[in-house]
GULUMGU-625836 format. One record per residue (C-alpha): residue number from 1; x, y, z; residue in three letters. Coordinates in nm, 4 decimals, padded with zeros to 6 digits. Example, Ala and Ser with C-alpha at 12.3 -4.5 7.8 and 13.67 -1.06 7.14 Angstrom:
2
n: 1, x: 01.2300, y: -00.4500, z: 00.7800, res: ALA .
n: 2, x: 01.3670, y: -00.1060, z: 00.7140, res: SER .
***
This chain:
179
n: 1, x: 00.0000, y: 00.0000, z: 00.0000, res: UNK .
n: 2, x: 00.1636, y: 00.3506, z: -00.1335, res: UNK .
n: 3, x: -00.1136, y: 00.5580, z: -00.0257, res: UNK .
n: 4, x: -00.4089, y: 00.5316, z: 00.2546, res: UNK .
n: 5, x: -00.6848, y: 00.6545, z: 00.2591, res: UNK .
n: 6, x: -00.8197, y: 00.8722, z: 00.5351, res: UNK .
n: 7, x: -01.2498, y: 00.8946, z: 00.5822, res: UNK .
n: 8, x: -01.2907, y: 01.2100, z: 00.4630, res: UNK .
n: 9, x: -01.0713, y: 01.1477, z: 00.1949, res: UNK .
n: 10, x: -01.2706, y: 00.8055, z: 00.1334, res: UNK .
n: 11, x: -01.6046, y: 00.9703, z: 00.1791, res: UNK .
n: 12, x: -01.5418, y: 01.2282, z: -00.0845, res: UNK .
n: 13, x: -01.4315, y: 00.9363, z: -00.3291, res: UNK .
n: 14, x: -01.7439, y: 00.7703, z: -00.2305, res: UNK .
n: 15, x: -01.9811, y: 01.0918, z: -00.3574, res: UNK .
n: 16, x: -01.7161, y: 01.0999, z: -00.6328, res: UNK .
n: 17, x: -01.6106, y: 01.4789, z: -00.5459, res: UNK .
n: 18, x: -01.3662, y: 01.6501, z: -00.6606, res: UNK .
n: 19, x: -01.2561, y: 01.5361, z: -00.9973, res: UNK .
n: 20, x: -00.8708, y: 01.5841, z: -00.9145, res: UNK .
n: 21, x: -00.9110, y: 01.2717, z: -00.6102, res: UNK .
n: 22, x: -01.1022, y: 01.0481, z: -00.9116, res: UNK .
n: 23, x: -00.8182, y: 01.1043, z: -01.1338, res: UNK .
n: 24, x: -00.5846, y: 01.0437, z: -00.8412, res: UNK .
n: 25, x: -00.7156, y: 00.7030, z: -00.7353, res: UNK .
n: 26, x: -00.7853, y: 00.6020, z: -01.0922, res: UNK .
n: 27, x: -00.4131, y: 00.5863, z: -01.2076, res: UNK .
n: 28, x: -00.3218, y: 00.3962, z: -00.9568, res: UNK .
n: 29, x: -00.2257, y: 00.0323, z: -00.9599, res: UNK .
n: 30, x: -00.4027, y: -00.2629, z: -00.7669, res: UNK .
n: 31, x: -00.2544, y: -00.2564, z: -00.4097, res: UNK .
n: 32, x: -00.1166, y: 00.1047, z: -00.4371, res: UNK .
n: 33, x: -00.4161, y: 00.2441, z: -00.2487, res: UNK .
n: 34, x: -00.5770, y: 00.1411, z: 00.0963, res: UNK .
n: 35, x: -00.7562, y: 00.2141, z: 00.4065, res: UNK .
n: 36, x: -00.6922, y: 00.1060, z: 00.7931, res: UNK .
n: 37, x: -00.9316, y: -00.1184, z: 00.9805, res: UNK .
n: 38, x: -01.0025, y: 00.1903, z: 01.1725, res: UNK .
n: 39, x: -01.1117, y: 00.3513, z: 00.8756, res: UNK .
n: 40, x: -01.3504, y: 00.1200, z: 00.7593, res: UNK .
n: 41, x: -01.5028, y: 00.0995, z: 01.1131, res: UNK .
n: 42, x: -01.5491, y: 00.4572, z: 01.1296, res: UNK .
n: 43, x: -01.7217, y: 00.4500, z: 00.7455, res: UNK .
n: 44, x: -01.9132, y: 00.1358, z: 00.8210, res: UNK .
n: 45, x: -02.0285, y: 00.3224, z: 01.1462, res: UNK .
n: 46, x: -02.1091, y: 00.6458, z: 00.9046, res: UNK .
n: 47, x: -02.2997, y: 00.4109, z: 00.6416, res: UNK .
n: 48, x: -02.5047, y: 00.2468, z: 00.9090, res: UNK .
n: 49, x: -02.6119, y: 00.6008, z: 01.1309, res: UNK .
n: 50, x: -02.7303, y: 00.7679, z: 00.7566, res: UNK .
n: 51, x: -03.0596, y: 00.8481, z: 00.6732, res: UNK .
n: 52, x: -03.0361, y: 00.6008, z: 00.3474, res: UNK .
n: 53, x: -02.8276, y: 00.3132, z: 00.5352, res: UNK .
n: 54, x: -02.8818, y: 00.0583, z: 00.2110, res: UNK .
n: 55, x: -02.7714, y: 00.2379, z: -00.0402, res: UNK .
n: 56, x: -02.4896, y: 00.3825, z: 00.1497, res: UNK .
n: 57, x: -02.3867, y: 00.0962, z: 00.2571, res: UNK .
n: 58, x: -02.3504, y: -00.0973, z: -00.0806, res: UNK .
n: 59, x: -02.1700, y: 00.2038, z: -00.2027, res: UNK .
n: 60, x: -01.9083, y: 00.1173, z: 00.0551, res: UNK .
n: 61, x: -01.9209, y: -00.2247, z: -00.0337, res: UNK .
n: 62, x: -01.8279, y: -00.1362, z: -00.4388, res: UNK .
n: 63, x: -01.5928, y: 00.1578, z: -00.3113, res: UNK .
n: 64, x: -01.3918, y: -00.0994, z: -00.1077, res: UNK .
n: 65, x: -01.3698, y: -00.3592, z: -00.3811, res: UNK .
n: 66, x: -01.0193, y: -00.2526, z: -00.5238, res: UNK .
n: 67, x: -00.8849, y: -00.1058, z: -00.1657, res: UNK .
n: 68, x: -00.6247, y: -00.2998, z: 00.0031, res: UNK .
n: 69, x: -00.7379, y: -00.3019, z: 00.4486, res: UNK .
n: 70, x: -00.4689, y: -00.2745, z: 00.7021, res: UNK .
n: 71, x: -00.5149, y: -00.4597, z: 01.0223, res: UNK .
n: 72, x: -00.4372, y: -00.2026, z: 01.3268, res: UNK .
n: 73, x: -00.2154, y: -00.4520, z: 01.5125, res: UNK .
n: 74, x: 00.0161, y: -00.4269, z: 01.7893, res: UNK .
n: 75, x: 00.3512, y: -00.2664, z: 01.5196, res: UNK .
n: 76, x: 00.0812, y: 00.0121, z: 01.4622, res: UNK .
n: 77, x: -00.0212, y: 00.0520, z: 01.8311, res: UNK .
n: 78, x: 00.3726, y: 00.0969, z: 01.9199, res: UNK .
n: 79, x: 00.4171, y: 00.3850, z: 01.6413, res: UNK .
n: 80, x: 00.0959, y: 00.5454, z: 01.7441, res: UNK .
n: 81, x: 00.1924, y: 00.5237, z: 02.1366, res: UNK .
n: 82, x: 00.5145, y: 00.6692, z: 02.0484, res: UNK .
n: 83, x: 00.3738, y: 00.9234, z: 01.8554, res: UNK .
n: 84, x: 00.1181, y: 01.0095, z: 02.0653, res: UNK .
n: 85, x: 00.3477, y: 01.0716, z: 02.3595, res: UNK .
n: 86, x: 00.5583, y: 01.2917, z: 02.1013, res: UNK .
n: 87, x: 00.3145, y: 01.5116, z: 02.0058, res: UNK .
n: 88, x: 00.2216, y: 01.6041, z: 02.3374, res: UNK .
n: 89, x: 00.5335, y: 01.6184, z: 02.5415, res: UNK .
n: 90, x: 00.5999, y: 01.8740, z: 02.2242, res: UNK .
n: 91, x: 00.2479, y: 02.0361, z: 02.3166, res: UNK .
n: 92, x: 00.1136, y: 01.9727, z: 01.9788, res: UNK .
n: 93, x: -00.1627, y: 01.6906, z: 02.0444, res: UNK .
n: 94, x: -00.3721, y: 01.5851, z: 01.8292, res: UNK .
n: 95, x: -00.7017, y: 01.4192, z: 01.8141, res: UNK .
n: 96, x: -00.6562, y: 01.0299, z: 01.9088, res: UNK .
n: 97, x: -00.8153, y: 00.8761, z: 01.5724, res: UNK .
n: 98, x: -00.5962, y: 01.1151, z: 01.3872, res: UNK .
n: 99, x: -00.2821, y: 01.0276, z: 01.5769, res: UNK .
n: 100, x: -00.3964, y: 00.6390, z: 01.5253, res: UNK .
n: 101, x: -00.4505, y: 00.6875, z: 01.1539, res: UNK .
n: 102, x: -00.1517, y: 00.9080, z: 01.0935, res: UNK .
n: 103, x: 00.0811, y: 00.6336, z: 01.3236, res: UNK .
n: 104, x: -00.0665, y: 00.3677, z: 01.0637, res: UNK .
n: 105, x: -00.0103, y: 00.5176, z: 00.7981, res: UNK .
n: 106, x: 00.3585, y: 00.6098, z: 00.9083, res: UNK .
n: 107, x: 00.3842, y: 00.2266, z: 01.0188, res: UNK .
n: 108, x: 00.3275, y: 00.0894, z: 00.6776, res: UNK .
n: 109, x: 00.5720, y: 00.3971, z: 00.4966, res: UNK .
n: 110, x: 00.2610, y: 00.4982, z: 00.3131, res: UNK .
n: 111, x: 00.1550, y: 00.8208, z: 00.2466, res: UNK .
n: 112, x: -00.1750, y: 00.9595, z: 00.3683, res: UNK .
n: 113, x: -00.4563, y: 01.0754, z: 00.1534, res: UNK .
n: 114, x: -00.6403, y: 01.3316, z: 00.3508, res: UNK .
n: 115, x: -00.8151, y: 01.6940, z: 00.2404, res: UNK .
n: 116, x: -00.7269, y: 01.8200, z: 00.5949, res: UNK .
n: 117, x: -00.3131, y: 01.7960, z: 00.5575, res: UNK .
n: 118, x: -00.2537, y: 02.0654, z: 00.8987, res: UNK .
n: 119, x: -00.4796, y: 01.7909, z: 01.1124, res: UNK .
n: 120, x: -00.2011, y: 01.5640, z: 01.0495, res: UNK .
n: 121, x: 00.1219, y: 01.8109, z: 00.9962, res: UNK .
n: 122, x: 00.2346, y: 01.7994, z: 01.2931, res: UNK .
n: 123, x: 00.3171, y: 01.4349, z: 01.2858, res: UNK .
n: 124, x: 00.6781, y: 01.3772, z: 01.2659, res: UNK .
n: 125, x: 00.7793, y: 01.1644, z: 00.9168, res: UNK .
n: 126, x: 00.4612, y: 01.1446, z: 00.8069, res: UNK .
n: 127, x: 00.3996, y: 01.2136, z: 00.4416, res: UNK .
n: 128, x: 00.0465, y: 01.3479, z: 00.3512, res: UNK .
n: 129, x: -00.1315, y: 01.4356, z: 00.0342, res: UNK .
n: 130, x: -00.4658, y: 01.6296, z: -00.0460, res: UNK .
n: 131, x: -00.6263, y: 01.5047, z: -00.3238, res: UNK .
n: 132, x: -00.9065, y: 01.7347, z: -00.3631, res: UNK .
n: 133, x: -00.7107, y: 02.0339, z: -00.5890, res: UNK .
n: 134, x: -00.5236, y: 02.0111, z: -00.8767, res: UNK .
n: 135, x: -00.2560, y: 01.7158, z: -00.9311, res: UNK .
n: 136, x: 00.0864, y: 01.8368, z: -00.8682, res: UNK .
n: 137, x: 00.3505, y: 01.7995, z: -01.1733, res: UNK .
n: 138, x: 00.5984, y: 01.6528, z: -00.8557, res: UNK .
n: 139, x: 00.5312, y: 01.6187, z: -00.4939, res: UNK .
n: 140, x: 00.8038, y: 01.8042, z: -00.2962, res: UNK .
n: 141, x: 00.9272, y: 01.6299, z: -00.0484, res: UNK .
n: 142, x: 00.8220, y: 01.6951, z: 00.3032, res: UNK .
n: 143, x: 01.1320, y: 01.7948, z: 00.5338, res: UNK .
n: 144, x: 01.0361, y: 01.6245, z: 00.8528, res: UNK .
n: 145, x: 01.2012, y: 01.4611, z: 01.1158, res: UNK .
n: 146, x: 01.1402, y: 01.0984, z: 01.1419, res: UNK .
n: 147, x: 01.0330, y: 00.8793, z: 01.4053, res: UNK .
n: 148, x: 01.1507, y: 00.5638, z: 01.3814, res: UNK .
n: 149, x: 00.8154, y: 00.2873, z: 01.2851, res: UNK .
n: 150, x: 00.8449, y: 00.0361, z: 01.4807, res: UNK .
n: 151, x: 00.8339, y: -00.3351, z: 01.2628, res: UNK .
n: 152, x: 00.5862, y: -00.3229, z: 00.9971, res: UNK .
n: 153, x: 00.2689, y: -00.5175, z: 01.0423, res: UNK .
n: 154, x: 00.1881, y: -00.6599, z: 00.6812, res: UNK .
n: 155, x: -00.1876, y: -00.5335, z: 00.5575, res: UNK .
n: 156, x: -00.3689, y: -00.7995, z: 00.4554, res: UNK .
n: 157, x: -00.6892, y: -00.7459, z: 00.2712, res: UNK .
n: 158, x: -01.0501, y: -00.8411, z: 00.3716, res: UNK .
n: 159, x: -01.3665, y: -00.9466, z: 00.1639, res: UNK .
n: 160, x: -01.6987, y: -00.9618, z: 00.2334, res: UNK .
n: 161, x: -01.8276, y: -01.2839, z: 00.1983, res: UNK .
n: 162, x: -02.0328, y: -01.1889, z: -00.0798, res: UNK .
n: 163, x: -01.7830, y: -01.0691, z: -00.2907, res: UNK .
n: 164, x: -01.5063, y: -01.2961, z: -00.4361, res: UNK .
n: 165, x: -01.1135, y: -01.2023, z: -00.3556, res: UNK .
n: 166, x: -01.0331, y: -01.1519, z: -00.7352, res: UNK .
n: 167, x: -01.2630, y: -00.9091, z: -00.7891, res: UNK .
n: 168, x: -01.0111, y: -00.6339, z: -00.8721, res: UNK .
n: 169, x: -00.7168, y: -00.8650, z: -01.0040, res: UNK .
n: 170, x: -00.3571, y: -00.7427, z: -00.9476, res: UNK .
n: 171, x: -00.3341, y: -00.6313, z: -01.3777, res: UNK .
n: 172, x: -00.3681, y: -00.2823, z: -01.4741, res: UNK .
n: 173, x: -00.4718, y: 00.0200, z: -01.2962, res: UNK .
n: 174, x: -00.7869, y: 00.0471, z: -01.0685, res: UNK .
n: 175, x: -01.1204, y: 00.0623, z: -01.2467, res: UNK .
n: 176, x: -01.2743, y: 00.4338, z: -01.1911, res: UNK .
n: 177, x: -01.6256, y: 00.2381, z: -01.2109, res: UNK .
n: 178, x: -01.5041, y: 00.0367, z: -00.9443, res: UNK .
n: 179, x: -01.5497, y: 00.3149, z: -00.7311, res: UNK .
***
């Protein structure tokens, strides 16, 4: 996984807004894009609380289809502890579900997709992206110190039991219709 997927940033790929985060997520390979396990609880949780529950919930169900889901397991829960005590021992906490996503993220090296980039700037090595304006022609890199992850947990990816584990293949880039 190169890049995961934050809910806000999932949400707004869900209602297929903006254009720029389609194209994003379109050119992308199979396996270059995923969410954490505490992403899809807090989406599953959104689906499930909405005034159409159904029909938001089987557009989660097609959204997830070509999206690689990381297990939160106990490499993530050292990075996030550590980070957590960084940030506010520096007196720059953060919200705990962004610190967990954001140590996650930084546990697997992947970069995180998110339209709110401050929420998670103050988190030391991690690299985040906004997908909602225009695609930059190169990504500068990010000066930031690092904190060292702790071993990486390897993301495995779950299916439904309705939906076969092909679906999606591991050829060619992600199907936009997919989405």
């Amino acid at each position: 996984m190169r890049y995961m997927l934050e809910s806000d940033a999932c949400v707004a790929l869900i209602k297929r807004k903006p254009e720029a985060a389609i194209r994003r997520i379109s050119g992308l390979e199979p396996g270059d894009a995923g969410i954490s396990s505490l992403t899809l609880a807090e989406l599953r949780r959104g689906a499930a609380q909405s005034a159409s529950a159904e029909s938001d919930a089987a557009a989660l169900e097609e959204f997830l289809l070509p999206l690689e889901i990381a297990d939160f397991g106990t490499a993530a829960a050292e990075t996030y502890g550590r980070v957590r005590a960084e940030l506010e021992a520096a007196g720059t906490p953060i919200a705990a579900e962004a610190a967990r996503i954001g140590a996650h993220a930084l546990n697997l090296n992947a970069v995180l997709v998110a339209p709110d980039v401050a929420l998670y700037g103050h988190i030391p090595g991690l690299q985040v992206e906004d997908w909602t304006g225009p695609i930059p022609a190169a990504a500068p890199a990010r000066a930031a110190r690092q904190v060292p992850p702790a071993p990486t947990a390897h993301p495995t990816r779950h299916a439904p039991p309705s939906r076969p584990e092909n679906v999606g293949g591991n050829e060619g880039p992600l199907d936009p219709s997919l989405l």
